[in-house]
C-alpha positions as CSV (number, residue, x, y, z in Angstrom):
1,X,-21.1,-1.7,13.9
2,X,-19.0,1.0,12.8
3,X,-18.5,2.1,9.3
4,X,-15.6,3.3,7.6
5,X,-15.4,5.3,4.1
6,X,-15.4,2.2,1.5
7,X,-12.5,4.4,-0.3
8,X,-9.2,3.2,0.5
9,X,-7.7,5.8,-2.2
10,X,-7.2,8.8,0.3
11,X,-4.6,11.2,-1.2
12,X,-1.7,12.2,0.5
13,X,-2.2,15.7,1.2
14,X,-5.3,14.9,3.3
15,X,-3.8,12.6,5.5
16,X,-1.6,13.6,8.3
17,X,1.7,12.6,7.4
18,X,5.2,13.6,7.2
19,X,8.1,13.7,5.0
20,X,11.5,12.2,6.1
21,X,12.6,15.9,6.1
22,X,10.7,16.5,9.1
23,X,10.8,12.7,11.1
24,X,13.4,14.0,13.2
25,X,13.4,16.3,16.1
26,X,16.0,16.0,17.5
27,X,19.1,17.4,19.0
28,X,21.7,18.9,17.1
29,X,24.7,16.7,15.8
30,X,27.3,17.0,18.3
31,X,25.0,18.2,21.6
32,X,24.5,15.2,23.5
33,X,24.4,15.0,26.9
34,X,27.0,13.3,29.1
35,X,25.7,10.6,31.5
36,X,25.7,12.5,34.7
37,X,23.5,15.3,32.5
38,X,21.4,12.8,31.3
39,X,20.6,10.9,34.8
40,X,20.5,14.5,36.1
41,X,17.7,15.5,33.6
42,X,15.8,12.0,34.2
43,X,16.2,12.5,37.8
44,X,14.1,16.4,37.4
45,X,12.2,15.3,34.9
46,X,11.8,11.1,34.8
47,X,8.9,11.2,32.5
48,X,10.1,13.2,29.9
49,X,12.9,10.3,29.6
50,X,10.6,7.8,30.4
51,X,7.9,8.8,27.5
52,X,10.6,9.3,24.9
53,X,11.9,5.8,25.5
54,X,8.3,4.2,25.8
55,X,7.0,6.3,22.8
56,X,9.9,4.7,20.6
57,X,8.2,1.6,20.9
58,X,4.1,3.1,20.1
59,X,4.9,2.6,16.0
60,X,4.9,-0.9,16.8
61,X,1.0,-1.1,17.1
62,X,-0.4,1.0,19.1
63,X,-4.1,2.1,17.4
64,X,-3.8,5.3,15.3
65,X,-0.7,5.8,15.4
66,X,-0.4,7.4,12.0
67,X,-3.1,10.1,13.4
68,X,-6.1,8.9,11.1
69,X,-9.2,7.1,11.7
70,X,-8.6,4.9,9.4
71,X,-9.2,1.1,10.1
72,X,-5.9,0.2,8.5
73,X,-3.8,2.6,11.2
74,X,-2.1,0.3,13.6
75,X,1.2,0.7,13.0
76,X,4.2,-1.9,12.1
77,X,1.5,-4.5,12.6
78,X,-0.9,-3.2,9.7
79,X,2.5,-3.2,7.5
80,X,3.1,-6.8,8.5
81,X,-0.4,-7.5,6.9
82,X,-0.1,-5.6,3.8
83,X,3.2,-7.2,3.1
84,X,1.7,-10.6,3.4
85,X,-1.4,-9.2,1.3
86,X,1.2,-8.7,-1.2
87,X,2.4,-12.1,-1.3
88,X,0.9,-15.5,-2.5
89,X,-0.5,-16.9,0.7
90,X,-2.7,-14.5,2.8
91,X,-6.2,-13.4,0.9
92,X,-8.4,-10.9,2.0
93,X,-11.8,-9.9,0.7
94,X,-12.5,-8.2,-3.0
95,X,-14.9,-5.6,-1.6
96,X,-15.9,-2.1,-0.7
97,X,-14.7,-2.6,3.1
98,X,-11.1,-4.3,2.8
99,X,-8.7,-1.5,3.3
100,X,-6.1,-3.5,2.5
101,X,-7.2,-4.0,-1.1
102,X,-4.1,-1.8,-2.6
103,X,-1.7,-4.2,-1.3
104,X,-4.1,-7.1,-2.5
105,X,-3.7,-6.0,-6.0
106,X,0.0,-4.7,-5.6
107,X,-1.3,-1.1,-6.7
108,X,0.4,0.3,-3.3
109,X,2.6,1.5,-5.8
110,X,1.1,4.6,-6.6
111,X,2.4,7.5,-5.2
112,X,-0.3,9.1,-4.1
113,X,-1.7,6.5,-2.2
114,X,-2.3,6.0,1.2
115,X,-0.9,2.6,2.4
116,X,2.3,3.1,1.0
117,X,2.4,5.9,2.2
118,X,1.8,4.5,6.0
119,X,4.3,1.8,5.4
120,X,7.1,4.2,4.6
121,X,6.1,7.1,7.5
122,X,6.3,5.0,10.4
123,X,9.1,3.7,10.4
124,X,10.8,6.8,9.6
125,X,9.1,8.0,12.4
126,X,10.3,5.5,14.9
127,X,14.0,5.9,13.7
128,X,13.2,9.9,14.3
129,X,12.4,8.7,18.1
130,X,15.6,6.8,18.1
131,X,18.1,9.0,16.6
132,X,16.5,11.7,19.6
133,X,17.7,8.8,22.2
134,X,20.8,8.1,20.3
135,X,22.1,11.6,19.7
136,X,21.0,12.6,23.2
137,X,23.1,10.0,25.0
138,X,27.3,9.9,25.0
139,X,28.0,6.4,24.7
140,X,31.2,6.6,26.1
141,X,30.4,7.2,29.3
142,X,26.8,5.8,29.4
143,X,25.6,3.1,32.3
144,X,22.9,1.4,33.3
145,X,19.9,2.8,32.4
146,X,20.8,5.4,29.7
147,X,22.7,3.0,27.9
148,X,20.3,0.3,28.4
149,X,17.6,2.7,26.0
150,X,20.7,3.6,24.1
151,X,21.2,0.0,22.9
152,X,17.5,-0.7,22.1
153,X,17.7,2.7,20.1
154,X,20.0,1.1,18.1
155,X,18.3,-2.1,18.1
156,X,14.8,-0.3,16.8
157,X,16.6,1.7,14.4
158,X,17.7,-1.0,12.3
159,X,14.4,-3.1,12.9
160,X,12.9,-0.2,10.9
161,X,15.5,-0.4,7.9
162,X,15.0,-3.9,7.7
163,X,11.0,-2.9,7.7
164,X,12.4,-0.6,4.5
165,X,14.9,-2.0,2.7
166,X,13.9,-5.2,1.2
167,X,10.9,-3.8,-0.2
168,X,12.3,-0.7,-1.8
169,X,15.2,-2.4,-3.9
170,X,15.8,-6.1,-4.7
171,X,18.0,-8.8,-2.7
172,X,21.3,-8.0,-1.1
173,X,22.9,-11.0,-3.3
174,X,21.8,-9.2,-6.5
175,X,21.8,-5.7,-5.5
176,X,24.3,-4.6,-2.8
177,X,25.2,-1.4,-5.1
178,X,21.8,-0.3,-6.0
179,X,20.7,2.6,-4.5
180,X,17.5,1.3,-1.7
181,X,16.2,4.0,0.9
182,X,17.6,7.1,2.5
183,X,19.6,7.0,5.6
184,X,18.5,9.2,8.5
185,X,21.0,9.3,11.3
186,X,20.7,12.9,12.6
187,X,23.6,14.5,10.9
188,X,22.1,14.7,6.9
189,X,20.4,17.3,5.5
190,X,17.0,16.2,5.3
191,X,16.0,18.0,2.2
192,X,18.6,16.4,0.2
193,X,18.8,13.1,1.2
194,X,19.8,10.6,-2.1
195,X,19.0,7.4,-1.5
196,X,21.8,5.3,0.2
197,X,22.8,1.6,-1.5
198,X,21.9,-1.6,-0.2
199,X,24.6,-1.9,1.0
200,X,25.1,1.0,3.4
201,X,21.7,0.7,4.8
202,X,22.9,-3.0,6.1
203,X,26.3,-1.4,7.2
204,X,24.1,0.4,9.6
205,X,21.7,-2.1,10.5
206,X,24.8,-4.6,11.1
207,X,26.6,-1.6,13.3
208,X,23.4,-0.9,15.3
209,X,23.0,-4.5,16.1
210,X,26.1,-5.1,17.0
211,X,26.7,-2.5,19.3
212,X,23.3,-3.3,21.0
213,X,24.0,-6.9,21.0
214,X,27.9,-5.5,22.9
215,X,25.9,-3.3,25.6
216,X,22.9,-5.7,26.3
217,X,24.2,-8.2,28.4
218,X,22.9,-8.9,31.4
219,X,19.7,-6.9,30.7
220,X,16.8,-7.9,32.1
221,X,13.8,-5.9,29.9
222,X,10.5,-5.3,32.2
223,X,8.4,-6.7,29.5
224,X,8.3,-8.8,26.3
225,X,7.8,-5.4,24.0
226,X,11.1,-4.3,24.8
227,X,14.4,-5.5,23.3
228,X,16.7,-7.7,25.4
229,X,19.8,-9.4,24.0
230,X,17.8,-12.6,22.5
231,X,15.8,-10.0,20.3
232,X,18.8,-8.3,19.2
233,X,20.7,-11.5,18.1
234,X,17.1,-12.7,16.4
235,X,16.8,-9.1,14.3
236,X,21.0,-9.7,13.6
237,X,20.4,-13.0,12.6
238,X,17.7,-11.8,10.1
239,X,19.9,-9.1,8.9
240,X,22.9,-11.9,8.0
241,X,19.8,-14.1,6.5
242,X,18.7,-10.8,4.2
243,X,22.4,-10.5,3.2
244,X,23.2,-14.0,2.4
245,X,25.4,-14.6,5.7
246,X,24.4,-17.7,6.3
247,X,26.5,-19.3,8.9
248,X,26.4,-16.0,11.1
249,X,22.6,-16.0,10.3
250,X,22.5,-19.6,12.0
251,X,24.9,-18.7,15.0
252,X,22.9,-15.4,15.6
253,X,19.5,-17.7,15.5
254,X,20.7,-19.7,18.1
255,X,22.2,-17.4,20.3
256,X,18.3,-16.2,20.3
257,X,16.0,-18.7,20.8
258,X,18.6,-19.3,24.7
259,X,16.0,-19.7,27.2
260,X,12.9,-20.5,24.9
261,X,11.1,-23.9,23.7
262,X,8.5,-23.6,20.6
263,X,4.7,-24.0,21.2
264,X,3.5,-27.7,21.6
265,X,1.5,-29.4,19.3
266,X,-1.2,-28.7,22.2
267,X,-0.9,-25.7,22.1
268,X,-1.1,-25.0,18.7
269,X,-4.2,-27.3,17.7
270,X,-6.5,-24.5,19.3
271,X,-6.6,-20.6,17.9
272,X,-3.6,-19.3,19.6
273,X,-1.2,-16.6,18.8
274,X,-2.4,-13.6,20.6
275,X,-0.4,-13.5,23.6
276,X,2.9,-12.3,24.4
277,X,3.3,-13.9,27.7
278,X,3.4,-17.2,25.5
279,X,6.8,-19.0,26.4
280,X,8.0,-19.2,22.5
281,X,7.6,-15.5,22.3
282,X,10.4,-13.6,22.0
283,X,9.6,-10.1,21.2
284,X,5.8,-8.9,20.6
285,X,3.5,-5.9,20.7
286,X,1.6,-5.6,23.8
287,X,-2.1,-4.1,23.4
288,X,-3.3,-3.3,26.4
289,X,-7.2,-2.0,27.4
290,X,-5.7,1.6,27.5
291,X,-4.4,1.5,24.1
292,X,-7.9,0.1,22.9
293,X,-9.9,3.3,25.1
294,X,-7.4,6.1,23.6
295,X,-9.2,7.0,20.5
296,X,-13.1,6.2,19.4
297,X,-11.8,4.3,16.4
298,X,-9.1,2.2,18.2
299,X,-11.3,-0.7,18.2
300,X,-11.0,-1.2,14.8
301,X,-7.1,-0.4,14.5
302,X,-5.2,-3.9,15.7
303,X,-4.4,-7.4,15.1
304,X,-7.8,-8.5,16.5
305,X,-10.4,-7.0,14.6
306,X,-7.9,-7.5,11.3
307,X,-6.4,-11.4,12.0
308,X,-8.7,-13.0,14.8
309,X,-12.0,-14.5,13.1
310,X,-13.3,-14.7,16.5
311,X,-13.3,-10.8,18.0
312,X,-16.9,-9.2,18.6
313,X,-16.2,-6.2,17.8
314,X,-13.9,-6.9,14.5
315,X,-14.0,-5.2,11.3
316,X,-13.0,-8.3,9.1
317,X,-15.5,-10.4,10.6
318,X,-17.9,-7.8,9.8
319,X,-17.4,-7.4,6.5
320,X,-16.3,-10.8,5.3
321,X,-12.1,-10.0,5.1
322,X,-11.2,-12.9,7.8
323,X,-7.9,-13.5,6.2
324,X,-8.0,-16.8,4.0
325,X,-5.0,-19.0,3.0
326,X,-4.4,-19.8,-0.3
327,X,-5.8,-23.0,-1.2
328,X,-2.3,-23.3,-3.1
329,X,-0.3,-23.6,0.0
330,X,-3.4,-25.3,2.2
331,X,-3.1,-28.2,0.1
332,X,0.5,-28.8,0.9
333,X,0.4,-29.0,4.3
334,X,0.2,-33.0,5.2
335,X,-3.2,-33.9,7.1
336,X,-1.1,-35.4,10.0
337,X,0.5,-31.8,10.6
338,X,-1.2,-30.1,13.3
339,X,-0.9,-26.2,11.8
340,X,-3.5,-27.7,8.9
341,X,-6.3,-27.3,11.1
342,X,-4.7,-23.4,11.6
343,X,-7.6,-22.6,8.9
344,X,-10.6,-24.2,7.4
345,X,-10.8,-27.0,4.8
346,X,-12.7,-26.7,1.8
347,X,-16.0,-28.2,3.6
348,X,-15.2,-25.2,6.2
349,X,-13.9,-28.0,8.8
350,X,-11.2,-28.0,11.0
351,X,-10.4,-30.0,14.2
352,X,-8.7,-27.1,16.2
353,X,-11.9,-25.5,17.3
354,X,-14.0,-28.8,17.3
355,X,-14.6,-27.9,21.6
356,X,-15.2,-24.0,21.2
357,X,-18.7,-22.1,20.9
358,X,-19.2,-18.8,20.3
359,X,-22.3,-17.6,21.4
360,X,-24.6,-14.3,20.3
361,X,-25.3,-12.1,23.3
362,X,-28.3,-10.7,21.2
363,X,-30.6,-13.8,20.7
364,X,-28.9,-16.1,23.1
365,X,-27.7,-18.4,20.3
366,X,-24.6,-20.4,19.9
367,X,-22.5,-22.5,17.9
368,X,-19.8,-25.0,18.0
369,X,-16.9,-26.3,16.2
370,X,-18.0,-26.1,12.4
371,X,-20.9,-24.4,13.0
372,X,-19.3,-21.3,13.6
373,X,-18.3,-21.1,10.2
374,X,-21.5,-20.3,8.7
375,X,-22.8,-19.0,12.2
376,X,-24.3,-14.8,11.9
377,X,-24.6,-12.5,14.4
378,X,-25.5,-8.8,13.3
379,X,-22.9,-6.4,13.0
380,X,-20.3,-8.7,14.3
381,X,-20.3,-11.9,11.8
382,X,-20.7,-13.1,8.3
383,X,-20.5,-16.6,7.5
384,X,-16.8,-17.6,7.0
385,X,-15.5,-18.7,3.5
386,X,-13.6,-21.7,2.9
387,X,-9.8,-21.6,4.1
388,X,-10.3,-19.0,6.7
389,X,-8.1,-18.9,9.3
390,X,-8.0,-19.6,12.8
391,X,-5.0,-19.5,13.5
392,X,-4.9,-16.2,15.7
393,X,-7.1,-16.6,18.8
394,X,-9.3,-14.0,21.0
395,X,-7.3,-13.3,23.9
396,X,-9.9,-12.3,26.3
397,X,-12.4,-15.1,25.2
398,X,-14.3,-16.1,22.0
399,X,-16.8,-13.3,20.9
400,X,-14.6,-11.3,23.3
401,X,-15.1,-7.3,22.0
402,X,-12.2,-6.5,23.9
403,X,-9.6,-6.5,20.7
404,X,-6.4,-6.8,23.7
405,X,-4.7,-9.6,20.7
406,X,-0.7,-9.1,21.1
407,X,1.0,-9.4,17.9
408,X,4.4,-11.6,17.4
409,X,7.1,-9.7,16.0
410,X,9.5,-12.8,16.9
411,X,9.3,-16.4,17.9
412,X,11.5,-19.1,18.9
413,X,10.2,-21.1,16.1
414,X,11.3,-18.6,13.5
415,X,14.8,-18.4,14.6
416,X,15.0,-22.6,14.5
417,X,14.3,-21.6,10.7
418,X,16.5,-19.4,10.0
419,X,18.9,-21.9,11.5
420,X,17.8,-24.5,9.6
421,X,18.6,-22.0,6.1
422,X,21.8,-20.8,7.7
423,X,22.9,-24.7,7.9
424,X,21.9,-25.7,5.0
425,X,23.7,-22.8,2.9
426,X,26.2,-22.2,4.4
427,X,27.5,-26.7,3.4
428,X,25.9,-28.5,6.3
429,X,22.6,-29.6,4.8
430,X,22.5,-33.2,7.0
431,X,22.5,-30.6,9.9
432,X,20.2,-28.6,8.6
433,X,17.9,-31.5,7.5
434,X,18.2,-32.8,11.6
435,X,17.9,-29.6,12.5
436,X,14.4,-29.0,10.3
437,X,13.1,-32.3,11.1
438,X,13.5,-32.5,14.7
439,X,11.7,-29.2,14.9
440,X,8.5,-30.3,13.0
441,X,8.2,-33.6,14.4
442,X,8.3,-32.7,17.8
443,X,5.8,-29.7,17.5
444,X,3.8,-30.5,14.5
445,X,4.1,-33.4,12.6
446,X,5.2,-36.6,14.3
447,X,5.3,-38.3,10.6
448,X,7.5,-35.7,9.3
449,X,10.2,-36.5,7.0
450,X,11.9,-34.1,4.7
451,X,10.4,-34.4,1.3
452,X,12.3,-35.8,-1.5
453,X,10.0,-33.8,-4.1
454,X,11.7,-30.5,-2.6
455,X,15.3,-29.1,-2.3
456,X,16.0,-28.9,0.9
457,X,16.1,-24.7,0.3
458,X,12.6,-25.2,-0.7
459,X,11.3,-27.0,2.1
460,X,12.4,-25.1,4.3
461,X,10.8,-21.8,2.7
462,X,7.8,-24.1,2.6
463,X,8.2,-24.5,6.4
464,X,8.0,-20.8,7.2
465,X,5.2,-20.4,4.7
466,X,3.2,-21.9,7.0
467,X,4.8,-21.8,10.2
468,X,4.6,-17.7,10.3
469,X,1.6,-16.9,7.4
470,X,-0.1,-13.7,8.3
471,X,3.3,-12.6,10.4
472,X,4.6,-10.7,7.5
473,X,7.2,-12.5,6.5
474,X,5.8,-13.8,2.9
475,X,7.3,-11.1,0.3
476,X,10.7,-10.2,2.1
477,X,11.4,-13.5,1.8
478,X,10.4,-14.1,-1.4
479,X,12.2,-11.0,-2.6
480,X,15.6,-12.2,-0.8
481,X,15.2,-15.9,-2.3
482,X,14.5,-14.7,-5.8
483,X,11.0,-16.4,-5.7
484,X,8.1,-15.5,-8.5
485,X,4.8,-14.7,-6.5
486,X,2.6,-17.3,-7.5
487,X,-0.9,-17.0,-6.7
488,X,-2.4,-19.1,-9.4
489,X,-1.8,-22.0,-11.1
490,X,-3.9,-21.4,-14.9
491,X,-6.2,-23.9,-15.8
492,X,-6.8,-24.4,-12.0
493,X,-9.6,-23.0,-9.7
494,X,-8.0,-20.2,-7.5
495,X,-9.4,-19.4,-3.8
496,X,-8.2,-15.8,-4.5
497,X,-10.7,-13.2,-6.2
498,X,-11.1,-12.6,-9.5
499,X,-9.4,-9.4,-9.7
500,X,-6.3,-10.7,-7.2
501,X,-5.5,-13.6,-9.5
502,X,-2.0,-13.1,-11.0
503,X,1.8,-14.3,-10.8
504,X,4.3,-12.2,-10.6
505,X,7.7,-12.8,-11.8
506,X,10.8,-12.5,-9.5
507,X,13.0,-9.9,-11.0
508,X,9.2,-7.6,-11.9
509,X,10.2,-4.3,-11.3
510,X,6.8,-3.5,-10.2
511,X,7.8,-5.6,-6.8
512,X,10.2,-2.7,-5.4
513,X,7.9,-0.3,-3.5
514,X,7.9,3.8,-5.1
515,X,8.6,6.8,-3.0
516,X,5.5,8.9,-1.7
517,X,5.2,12.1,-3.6
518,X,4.6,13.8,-0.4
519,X,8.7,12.6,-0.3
520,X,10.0,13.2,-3.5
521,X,8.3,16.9,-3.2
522,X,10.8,17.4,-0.4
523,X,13.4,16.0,-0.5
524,X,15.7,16.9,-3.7
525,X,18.0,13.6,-3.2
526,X,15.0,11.7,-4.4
527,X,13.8,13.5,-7.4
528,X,14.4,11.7,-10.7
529,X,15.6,8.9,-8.4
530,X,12.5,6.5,-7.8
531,X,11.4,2.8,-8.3
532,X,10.6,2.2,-12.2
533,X,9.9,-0.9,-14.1
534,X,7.7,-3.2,-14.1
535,X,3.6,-2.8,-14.3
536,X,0.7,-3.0,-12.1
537,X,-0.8,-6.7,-12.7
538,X,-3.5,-7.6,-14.1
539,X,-5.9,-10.7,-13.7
540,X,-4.6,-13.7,-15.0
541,X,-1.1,-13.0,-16.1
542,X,1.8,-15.1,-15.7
543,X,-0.7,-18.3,-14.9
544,X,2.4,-20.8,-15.6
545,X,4.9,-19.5,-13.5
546,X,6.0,-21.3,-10.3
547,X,7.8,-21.4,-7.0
548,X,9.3,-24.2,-6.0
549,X,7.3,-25.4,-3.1
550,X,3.2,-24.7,-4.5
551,X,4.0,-26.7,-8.0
């Protein structure tokens, strides 16, 4: 197996990264090509459109695409983990080889580090691809193709803002004028860029949606990883759920989930999740074998080897950093609701792998069902620990080293959700209730019942706790509910590591990410203008706060 550096403390200046001053190559402000130049310049040159359009949608996961070799490189993926790492719910490993760990213990806070670091670069970087298309394109006379990749621009820009925005200031509800990221468009001077408000940043992400909800009709994407109208009206609809809009949040969330029916309890009571060809996907990251051959380390840098317990050529399963629920959550879930067997029990049992067998191509042994938990095969496995999960399957077969695992960026089952929170805050809570409960007992629970020990609000929170763990929802949602981060319960045995083992209270300033000083160094709008408050956490604080749906 391949090893990795145990240090996951790289500084900035030795990584290859960029400030937002320099995201952007692009054409001047006010030097866009009119449609007949642009189809005329496609037409000479098709690829050079062609790989500016597919390239806007590489930052998604594609391995390395930060330009490292570090294990942790794969894009808006390995942010989607680290902001789940973050949380309450997803645990990974307290050891030399979890690259992860700074997220584990919230100290992606520093400056100089490199995760944060990641997690604010790429998306700046993908809204640099975007504003090319966009300032390249007249939209006033743009057809067909052109204005096809000019709406999914659009669309991409604001995904990234929304992959920036709650995590760098507080909720829209309580912080609309307080200042959040910078605003990159193409026309401001990159060098001296203040921070924008809350806000203005959703101004723009409502205006890019909106104008690529107006000019995707009747598109017809070639594949899942591109962005048709249902994906647009899915990213609006969290937009208007991050701002508190909660009846266009619901409208928007149906409008979505047209044309698609959530995952059958079938479907879901074996390791799944790793295909975007899956008819409750609506938008995903395709990996495909290329994308695995293009670099030496890329074998290492996606969902599989990170998420999937059953890859055999993974760096988690290697090193004993399968991600693990918390034992908090797992022992909420009802044992008639099939997503409990999604991870292991505390006897490392579960019934959704009871008929698979994973066998090692070295000695010509194999195990089944439970076995596999504390099955070993050098260089590949190490016994699992108790509330792993299984919820994300091997694509290409169990023990498959092919890491090809397509990552879910949306589901039908999330925008059901959001429908479900749009109802019920926005005065229809019986609605909402039918709404929540007709979803769970047909696809996961036939004994389902809205819990009387909850508010409704709560339940359904709990709901997408478990229904997208380890999808990256867990702290943007906590952030926008007001929600403390509770981990641990004191006086309680805790699933989580030692040094992970802390609450963290909701209005902590320590929760709003800081600027990378690679950043702040260049660009004057941010000097004197980061994150403060708050401090990093330390084991065992906090031990009697709670949430609302883990007391």
């Amino acid at each position: 197996m391949k090893r990795y550096s145990l240090s996951l403390l790289v500084l900035c200046g030795a990584l290859l990264a960029t400030s937002c001053n320099d995201l952007n190559e692009q054409e001047p402000a006010g030097n866009k090509l009119s449609t007949n130049q642009m189809l005329a310049t496609n037409e000479m040159i098709p690829e050079r459109a062609a790989a500016t359009f597919s390239g806007m949608f590489n930052y998604l996961g594609t391995p390395g695409i930060y330009g490292t070799a570090r294990a942790d490189d794969f894009g808006a993926i390995s942010a989607a983990l680290s902001c789940d790492a973050e949380g309450a719910d997803l645990i990974l490993g307290d050891n030399g080889y979890n690259w992860f760990s700074a997220a584990c213990t919230l100290q992606s806070r520093d400056v100089h580090y490199a995760n944060p670091l990641m997690r604010y670069t790429i998306p700046y970087r993908q809204i640099g691809v975007a504003n090319q298309i966009i300032n390249s394109i007249d939209e006033s006379t743009a057809t067909g193709t052109p204005l096809n990749q000019l709406a999914q621009a659009h669309a991409i820009r604001a995904f990234d803002y929304m992959q920036l925005a709650p995590y760098f200031q507080f909720s829209y509800a309580t912080s609309a004028d307080k200042p959040c990221v910078p605003i990159l468009t193409g026309t401001e001077d990159y060098f001296n860029n203040p921070r924008a408000t809350v806000k203005q940043v959703y101004e723009l992400i409502l205006k890019d949606l909106d104008f690529a909800i107006a000019h995707l009709q009747g598109y017809t994407r070639p594949s899942k990883q591109y962005i048709d109208l249902n994906v647009a009206y899915g990213l609006r609809a969290r937009a208007n759920l991050l701002m508190g809009n909660w009846a266009a949040a619901a409208a928007d969330a149906d409008k979505a989930m047209d044309g698609y029916t959530p995952a059958s309890i079938a479907e879901v009571s074996v390791p799944a999740f790793d295909n975007i060809a899956d008819h409750n996907w609506i938008w995903g990251v395709d990996i495909t074998e290329a994308q695995l051959k293009s670099n030496s380390n890329a074998g290492y840098q996606n969902a599989s080897s990170w998420l999937s317990a059953f890859s055999g050529e993974a760096y988690a399963a290697a090193t004993g950093n399968v991600p693990v629920i918390n034992k908090l959550l797992f022992d909420k879930i009802p044992s008639t609701d099939v997503r409990k067997g999604w991870w292991l029990d505390a006897n490392k049992h579960s019934p959704n792998w009871a008929n698979i067998t994973w066998t090692d191509p070295s000695k010509g042994t194999s195990a089944t069902g439970d076995a596999i938990a504390d099955f070993e095969i050098e260089n590949v496995k190490t016994p699992f620990d108790a509330y792993t999960n299984i919820k994300f399957g091997q694509q290409s077969g169990i023990g498959n080293t092919l890491n090809n695992n397509d990552f879910p960026l949306m589901r039908v089952e999330e925008m059901i959700l959001i429908k479900a929170e749009g109802l019920a805050k926005s005065g229809q809570e019986a609605t909402a209730k039918q709404v929540l409960e007709d979803f769970v007992r047909t696809y996961r629970d036939p004994s389902y019942t809205v819990p009387s020990t909850r508010t409704l609000a709560d339940e359904i929170w709990f709901q997408r706790r478990v229904e997208l763990w380890g999808e990256g929802f867990f702290t943007m949602d906590a952030k926008r509910l007001g929600k403390n981060i509770v981990r641990i319960h004191a006086g309680e045995s805790s699933n989580y590591p030692d040094a992970y083992q802390f609450n963290i209270k909701s209005d902590d300033g320590w929760l709003n990410l800081r600027f990378p000083q690679r950043e702040m160094d260049n660009n004057e709008g941010l000097k004197g203008n980061d994150n403060t408050g708050g401090a990093l956490p330390v084991s065992g604080q906090n031990g009697d706060l709670r949430d609302g749906v883990t007391d």
